[in-house]
C-alpha positions as CSV (number, residue, x, y, z in Angstrom):
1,X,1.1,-19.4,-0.2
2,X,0.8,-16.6,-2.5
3,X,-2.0,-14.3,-2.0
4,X,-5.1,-15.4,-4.0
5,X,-7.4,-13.9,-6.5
6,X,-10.8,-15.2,-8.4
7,X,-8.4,-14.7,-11.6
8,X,-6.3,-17.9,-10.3
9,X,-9.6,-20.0,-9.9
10,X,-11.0,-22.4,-12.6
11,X,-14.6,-23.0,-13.2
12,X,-16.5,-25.3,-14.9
13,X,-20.1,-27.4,-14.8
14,X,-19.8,-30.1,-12.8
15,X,-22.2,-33.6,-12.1
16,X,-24.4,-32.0,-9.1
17,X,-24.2,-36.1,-8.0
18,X,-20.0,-36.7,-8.2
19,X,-18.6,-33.5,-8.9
20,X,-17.0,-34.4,-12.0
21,X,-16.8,-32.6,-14.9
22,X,-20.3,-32.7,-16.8
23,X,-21.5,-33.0,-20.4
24,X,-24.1,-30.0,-20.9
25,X,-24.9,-30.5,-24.4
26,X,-25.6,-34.4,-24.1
27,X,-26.7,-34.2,-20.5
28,X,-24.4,-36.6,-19.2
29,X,-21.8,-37.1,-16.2
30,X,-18.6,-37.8,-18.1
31,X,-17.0,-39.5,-15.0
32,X,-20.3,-42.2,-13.9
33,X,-21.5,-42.0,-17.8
34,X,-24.7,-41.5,-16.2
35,X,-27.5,-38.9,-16.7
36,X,-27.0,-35.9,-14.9
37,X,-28.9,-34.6,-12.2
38,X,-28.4,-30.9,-13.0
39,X,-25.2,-29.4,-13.9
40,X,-23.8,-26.6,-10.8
41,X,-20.8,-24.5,-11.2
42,X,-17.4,-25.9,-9.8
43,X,-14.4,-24.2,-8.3
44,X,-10.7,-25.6,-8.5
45,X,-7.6,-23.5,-7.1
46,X,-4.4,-25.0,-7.7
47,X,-1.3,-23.0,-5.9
48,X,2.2,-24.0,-4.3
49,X,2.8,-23.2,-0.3
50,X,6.7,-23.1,0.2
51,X,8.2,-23.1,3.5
52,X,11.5,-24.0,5.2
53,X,11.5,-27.5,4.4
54,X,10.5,-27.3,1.0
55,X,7.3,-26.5,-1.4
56,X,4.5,-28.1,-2.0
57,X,1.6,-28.4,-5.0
58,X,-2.2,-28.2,-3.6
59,X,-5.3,-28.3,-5.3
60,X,-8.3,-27.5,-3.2
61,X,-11.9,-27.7,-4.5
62,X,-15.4,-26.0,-4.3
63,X,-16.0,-26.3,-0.8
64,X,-12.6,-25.3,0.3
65,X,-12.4,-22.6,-2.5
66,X,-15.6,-21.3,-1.2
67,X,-14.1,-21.0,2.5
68,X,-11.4,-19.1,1.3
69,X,-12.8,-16.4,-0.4
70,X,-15.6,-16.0,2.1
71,X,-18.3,-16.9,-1.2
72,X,-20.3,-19.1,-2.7
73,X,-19.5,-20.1,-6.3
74,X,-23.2,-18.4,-7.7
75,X,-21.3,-15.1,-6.2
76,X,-18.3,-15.5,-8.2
77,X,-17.4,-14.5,-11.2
């Protein structure tokens, strides 16, 4: 795996119910189409781990991001 950095992370505002992208401006979860409980700031890292038998795509999210970097995602950029 390459060595990571916040510039390699994506954020957005996420349902604080599903973690699926959210809808600030008509206060909605666009995944469950329901109303949102409040909106909290997600993580995704996507990077490629190559080894001797071959190379492989992984996304890992919030939690995981946050493990990574030793932070949680109000301390991030």
């Amino acid at each position: 795996m390459p060595e990571a950095t916040l510039d390699d992370l994506y954020f957005y505002l996420g349902c604080s119910k599903c973690g699926q992208k959210g809808d600030a401006e008509k206060e909605h979860c666009t995944h469950a189409l329901k109303l949102l409980l409040r909106l909290l700031y997600k993580i995704t890292f996507k990077f490629k781990a190559v080894d001797a038998t071959g190379t492989r795509k992984f996304t890992i999210f919030t939690r995981e991001v946050e493990t990574l970097f030793n932070l949680t995602s109000d301390q991030m950029p």
